[in-house]
C-alpha positions in Angstrom: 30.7 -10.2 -26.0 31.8 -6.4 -26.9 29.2 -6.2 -29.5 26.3 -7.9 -27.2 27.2 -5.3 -24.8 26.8 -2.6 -27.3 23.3 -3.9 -28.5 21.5 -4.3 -24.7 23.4 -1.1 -23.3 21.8 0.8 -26.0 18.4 -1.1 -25.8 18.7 -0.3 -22.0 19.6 3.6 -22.3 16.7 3.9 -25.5 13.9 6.4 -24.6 12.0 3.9 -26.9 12.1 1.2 -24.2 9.0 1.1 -22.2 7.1 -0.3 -20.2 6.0 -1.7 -16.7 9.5 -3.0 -14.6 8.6 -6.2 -14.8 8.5 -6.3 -18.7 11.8 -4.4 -19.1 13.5 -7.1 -16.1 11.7 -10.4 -18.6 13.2 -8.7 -21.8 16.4 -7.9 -20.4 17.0 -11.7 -19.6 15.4 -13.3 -22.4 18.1 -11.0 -24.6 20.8 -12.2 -22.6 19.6 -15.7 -22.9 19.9 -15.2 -26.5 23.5 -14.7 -26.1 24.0 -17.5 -24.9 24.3 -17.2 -21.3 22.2 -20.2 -20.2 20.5 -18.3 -17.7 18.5 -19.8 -14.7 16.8 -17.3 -12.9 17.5 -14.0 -11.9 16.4 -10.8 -9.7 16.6 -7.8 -8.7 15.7 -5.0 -6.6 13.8 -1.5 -6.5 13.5 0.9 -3.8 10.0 1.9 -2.8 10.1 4.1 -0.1 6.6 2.7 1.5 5.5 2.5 5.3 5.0 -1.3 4.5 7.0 -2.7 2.2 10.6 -2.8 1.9 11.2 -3.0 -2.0 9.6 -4.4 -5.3 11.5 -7.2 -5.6 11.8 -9.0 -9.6 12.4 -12.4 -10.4 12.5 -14.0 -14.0 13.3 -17.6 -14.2 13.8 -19.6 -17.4 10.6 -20.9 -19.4 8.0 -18.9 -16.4 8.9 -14.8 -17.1 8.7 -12.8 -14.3 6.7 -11.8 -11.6 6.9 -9.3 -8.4 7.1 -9.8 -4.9 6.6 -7.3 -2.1 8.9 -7.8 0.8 8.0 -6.1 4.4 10.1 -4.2 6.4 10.0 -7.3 9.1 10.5 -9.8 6.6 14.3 -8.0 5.4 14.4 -7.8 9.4 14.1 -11.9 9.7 17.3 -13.8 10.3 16.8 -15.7 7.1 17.1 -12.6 5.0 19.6 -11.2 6.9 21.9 -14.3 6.8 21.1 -14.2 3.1 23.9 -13.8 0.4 21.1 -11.0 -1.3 21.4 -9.2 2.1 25.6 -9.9 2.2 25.8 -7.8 -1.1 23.2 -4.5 0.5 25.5 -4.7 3.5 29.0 -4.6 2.3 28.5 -3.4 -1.2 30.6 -5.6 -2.9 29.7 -8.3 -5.2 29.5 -12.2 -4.3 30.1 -15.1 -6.8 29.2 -18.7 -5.4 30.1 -21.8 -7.3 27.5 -24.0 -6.5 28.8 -27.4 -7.7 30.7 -27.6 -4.6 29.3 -30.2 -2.1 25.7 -29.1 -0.5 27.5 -28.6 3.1 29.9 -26.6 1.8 27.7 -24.3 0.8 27.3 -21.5 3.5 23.8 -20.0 2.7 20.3 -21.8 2.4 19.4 -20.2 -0.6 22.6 -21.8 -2.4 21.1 -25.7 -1.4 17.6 -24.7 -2.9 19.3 -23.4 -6.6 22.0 -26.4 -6.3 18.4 -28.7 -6.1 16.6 -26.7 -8.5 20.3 -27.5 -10.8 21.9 -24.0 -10.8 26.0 -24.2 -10.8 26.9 -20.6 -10.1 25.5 -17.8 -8.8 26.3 -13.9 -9.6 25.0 -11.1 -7.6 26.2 -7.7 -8.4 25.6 -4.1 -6.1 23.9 -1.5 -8.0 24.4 2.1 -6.8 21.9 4.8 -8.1 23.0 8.1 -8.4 20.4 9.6 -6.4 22.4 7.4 -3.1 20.1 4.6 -3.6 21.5 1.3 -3.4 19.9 -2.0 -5.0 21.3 -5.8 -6.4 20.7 -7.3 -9.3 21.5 -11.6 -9.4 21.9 -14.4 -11.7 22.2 -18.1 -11.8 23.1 -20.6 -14.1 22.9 -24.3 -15.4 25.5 -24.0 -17.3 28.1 -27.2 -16.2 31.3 -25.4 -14.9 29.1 -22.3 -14.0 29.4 -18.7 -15.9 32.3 -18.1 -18.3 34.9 -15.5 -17.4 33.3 -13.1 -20.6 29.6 -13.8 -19.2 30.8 -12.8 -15.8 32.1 -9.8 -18.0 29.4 -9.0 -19.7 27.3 -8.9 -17.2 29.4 -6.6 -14.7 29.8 -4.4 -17.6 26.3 -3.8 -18.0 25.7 -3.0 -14.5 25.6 0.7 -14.9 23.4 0.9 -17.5 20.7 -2.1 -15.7 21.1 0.5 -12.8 20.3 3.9 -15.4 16.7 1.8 -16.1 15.9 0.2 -12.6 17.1 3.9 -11.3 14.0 5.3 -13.8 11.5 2.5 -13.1 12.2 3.3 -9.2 11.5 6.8 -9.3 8.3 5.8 -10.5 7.5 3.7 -8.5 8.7 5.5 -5.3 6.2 8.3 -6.4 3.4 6.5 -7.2 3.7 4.6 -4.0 4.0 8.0 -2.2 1.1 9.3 -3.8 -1.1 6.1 -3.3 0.1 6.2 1.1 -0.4 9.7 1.2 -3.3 10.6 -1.1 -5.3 7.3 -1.3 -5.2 4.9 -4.5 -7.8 7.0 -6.5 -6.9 10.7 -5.4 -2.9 9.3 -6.6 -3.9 8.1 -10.0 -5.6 11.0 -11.0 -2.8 13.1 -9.9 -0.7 11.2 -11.5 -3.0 11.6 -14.7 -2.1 15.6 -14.6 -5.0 16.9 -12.3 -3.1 18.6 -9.9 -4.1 22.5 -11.4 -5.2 24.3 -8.1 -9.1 24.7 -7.9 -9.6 21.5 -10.4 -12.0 18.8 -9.6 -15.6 17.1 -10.2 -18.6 16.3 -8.2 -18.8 13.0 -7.3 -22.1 10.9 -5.5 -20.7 9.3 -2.7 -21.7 7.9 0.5 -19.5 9.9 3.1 -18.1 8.8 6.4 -16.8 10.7 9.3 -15.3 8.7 12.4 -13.6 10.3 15.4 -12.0 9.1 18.5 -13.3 9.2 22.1 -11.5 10.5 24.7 -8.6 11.7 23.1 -7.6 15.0 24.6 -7.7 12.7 28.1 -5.8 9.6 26.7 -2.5 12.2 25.8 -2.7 13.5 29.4 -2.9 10.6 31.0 -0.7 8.3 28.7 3.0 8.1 27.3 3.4 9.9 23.7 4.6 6.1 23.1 1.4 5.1 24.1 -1.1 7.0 22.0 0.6 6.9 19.4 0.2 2.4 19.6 -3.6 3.6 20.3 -3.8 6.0 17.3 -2.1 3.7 14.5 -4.3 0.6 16.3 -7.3 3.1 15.8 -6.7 4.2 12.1 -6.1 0.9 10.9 -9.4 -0.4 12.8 -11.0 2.4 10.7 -8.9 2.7 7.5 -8.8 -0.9 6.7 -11.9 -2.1 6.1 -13.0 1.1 4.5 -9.9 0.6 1.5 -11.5 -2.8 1.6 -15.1 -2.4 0.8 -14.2 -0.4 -2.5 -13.8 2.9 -0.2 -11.4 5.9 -0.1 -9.4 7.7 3.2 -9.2 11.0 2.2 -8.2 12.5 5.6 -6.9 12.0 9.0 -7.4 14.6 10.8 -5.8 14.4 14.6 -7.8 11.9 15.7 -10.5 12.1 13.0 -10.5 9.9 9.5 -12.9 11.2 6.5 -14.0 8.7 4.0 -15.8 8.7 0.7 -17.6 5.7 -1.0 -18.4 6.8 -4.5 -21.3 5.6 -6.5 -19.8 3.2 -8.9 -22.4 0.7 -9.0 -25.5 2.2 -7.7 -26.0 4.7 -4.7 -27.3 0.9 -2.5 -24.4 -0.7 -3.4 -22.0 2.2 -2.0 -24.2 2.3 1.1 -23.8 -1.6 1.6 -19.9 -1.2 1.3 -19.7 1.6 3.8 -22.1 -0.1 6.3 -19.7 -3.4 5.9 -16.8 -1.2 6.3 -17.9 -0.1 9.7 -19.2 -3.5 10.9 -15.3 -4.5 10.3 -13.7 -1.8 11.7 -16.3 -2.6 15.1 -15.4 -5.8 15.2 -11.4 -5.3 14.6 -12.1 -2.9 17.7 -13.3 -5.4 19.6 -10.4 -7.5 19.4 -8.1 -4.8 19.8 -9.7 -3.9 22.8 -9.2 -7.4 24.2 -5.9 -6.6 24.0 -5.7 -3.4 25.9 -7.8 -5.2 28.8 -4.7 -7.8 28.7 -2.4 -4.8 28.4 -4.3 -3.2 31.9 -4.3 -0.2 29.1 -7.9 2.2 28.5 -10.4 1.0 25.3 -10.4 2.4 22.4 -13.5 4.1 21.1 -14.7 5.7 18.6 -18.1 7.3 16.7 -18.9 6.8 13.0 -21.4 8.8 11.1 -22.7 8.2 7.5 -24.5 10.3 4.9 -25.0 11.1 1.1 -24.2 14.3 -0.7 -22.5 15.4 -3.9 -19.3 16.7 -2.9 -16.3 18.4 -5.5 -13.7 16.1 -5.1 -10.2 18.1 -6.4 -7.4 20.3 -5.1 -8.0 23.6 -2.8 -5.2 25.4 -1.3 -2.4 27.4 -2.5 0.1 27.0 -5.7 2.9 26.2 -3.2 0.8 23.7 -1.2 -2.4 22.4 -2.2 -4.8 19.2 -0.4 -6.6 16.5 -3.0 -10.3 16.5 -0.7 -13.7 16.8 -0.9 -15.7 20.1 0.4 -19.4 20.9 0.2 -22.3 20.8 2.5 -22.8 17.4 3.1 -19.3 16.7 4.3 -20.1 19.7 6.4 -23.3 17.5 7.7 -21.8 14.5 8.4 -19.3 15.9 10.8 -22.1 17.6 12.9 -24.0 14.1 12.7 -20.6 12.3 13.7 -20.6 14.7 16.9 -23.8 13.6 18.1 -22.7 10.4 18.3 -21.7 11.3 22.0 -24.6 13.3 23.1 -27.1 10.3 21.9 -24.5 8.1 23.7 -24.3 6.1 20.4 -21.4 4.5 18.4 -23.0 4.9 14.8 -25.6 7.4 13.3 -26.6 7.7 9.8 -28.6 10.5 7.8 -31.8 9.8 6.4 -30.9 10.1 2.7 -28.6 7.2 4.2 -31.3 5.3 5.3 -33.0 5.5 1.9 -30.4 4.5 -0.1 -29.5 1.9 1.4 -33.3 0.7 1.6 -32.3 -1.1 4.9 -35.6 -1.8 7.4 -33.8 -2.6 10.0 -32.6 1.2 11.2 -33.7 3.0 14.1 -35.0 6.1 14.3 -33.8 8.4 16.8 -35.8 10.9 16.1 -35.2 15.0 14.7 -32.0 16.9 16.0 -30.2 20.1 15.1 -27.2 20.3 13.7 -25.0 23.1 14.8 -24.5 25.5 11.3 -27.2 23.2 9.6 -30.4 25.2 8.7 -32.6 22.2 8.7 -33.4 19.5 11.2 -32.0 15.8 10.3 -34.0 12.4 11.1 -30.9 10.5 12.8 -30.8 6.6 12.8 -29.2 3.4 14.4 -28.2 0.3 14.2 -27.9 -2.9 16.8 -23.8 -2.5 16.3 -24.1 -6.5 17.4 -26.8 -7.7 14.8 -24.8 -5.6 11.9 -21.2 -6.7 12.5 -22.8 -10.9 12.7 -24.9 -10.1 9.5 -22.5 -8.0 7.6 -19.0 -9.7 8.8 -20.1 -13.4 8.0 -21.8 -12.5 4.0 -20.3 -14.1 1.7 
């Protein structure tokens, strides 16, 4: 097996090896299946370092390639992944080798019964540490009657360090583009990642533009636990967020209690208005359930106002070389804050611009009439909508 080793430890370490994780983890097997190793399935893991999930977990099986799964953070939490032989290994760091042609009740873990059905005979999962502190696994099963020879055991310990050199790499990557898609928003990340992160670069963009804020704020952290608003603030961005990631929109900031939004023109300027008005008839009626809750919970409602608008906006980075923001400025994100503000003084839950309004070539609007906007030059024709009739029209298209 010495000169196997040599071939797929140099494969593994070869700047010429590319490619997405999940290409590298379905090579990697298929050479050692051409060993000879009669190979069942196997899998492994790569850190992520994402609010949600806990890891990208890979999984090749014999004659199907591989594929991807994205376990939570509660689902690693369960008590059938924690009284898992996968979850054995991250907790003691050592690695575990189960002969599965043992009786089925002998068999002390779950997972063992569904290979021995499936007709695995052994199963071999190894710890892999990363030199960054990180710590992963990497498993395999076989058919093979009498389970793994002592060499393949070998072989496959001894190419541990170098699986972990590759899956250390494809992590990284991973872990920063996750980061940069939580933090920055999926399109914002990408073209970061693509190099457009020079301070002062950017392009206008058409967009429909959407500022929301929360009512009653300053009041809810006087009057509440910290442990409190903070439930009400991620209950309240996800209300928002959601639906607007969703409908083919982007979160570009929270700000305290405020979320800014940006629906580009990708189709045409009426399909971006029909996304963002769907986005917000989702996010009112996701309100209305959460607030059903807090009347349970004898805890205050959420509210909140939403304004929409069109503008050309540059979309890019502004700040300073040691700390620089991936937003939009201009005018009419200017605008739709002022319009978002008179949400409370016309005692309404959503307004929209009239340039809004005419994109979207909706007749069912209402007009409110002309208002100033404070640091706006010219007055603005404010509109409506019968929250009710838009969430049951809007919520229930198919």
């Amino acid at each position: 097996m010495e000169s196997q080793l040599r071939e797929l430890s140099k494969w593994l370490s070869s700047p010429n090896t590319v490619g997405e994780p999940e290409e590298i983890f379905d090579e990697l097997n298929q050479r050692l299946f051409q060993t000879g190793i009669q190979l069942q399935r196997a899998s492994c893991g790569l850190n992520t370092m994402h609010p949600e999930v806990y890891a990208k977990q890979l999984i090749w099986q014999e004659g199907k390639g591989t594929h991807s799964a994205l376990p939570s953070h509660e689902t690693v939490a369960s008590s059938m992944f924690v009284n898992s032989p996968v979850a054995y290994v991250l907790r003691e760091r050592v690695k575990l080798h189960l002969n599965l042609e043992v009786p089925e009740d002998e068999l002390q873990y779950d997972f063992c019964r569904e290979m021995k059905k499936e007709g695995a005979t052994d199963y071999l999962i190894l710890p892999l540490p990363f030199r960054n502190g990180g710590f992963s696994f990497i498993s395999w099963s076989t058919i093979d009657p009498g389970g793994f020879l002592p060499e393949e055991i070998e072989l496959l310990e001894e190419l541990v360090p170098w699986v972990s050199l590759r899956l250390e790499l494809e992590s990284a990557r991973f872990v920063t583009s996750s980061l940069l898609r939580t933090y920055l928003g999926d399109n914002a990340a990408q073209k970061v990642l693509c190099g457009a992160f020079k301070k002062g670069s950017g392009e206008l963009i058409h967009a429909v533009i959407l500022s929301c804020d929360l009512r009653g704020f300053t009041s809810r952290v006087d009057s509440s636990s910290i442990e409190h608003v903070l439930q009400d603030l991620d209950q309240y961005f996800s209300c928002v967020a959601k639906p607007i990631m969703e409908q083919g929109g982007e979160v570009l900031k929270y700000i305290g209690d405020a979320v800014l939004g940006v629906f580009p023109f990708i189709e045409s300027e009426t399909a971006a208005c029909a996304n963002a008005l769907r986005a917000v008839a989702y996010a009112f009626r996701s309100l209305e359930q959460i607030n059903n809750k807090q009347k349970n919970l004898e805890r205050v409602e959420i509210k909140f106002g939403v304004a929409l608008h069109i503008g050309t906006v540059m979309f890019g980075n502004i700040g300073t070389e040691k700390r620089l923001d991936f937003t939009v400025i201009g005018s009419a994100v200017n605008e739709v804050c002022r319009v978002e503000a008179m949400c409370k003084e016309l005692g309404q839950e959503l307004l929209v611009t009239q340039t809004f309004i005419t994109a979207s070539q909706r007749q069912d609007a209402v007009s409110l009439g002309l208002h100033s906007l404070r640091g706006v030059e010219e007055k603005h024709e404010l509109y409506t909508f019968n929250i009710e009739e838009l969430c049951r029209q809007l919520t229930t298209e198919k």
